[in-house]
N, C-alpha and C positions, 0 to 999 in steps of 0.2 A: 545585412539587409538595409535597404534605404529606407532612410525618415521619411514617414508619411507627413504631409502637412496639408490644412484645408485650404481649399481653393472655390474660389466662386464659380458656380457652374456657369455662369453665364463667359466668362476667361476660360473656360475649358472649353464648349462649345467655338468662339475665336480662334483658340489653335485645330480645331476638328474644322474649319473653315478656312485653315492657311491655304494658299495657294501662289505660286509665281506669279510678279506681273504678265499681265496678257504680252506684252510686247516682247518681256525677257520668254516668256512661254514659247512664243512666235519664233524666236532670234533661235532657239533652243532645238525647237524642231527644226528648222532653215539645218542649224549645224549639225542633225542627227543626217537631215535626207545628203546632205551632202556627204557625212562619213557612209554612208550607205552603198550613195553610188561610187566612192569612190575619187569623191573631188574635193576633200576636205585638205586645206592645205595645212602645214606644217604648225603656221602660226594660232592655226585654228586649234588644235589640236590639244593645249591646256585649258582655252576656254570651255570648251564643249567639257572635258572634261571635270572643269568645275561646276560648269553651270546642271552638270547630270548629277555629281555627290547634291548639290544645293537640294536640288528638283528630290533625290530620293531621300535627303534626312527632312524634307518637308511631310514627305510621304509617309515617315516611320511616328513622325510625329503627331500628324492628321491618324493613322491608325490608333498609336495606346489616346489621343483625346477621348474618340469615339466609341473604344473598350471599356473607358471608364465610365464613358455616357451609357455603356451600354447599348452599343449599337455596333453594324457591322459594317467596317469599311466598304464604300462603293467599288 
């Protein structure tokens, strides 16, 4: 079982507010609509892929903040 340790709510709250920059957000979607249609080239092809793990272990960790805050992810 993992060690509990206290934490300032106000640092928890922070990470339940992580988010990609708006611009890498932007760049992220650009490189979804393009694997989408079809036109994502080759070289694209690891970025997009990292820049989506980034985007979902943001997302895993915006969840348990907000389970601890007691709240329910958007």
């Amino acid at each position: 079982m993992p060690a509990t340790i206290p934490a300032p709510e106000t640092w928890i709250r922070s990470i339940g507010e992580l988010k990609l920059p708006p611009e890498t957000d932007r760049h992220l979607q650009q490189l979804m609509d393009l694997n989408n249609d079809g036109l994502l080239q080759p070289s694209q092809k690891q970025e997009l892929a990292a820049l989506a793990a980034w985007s979902e272990e943001i997302s895993l960790l915006r969840a348990e903040a907000l389970q601890l805050l007691g709240h329910r992810p958007a």
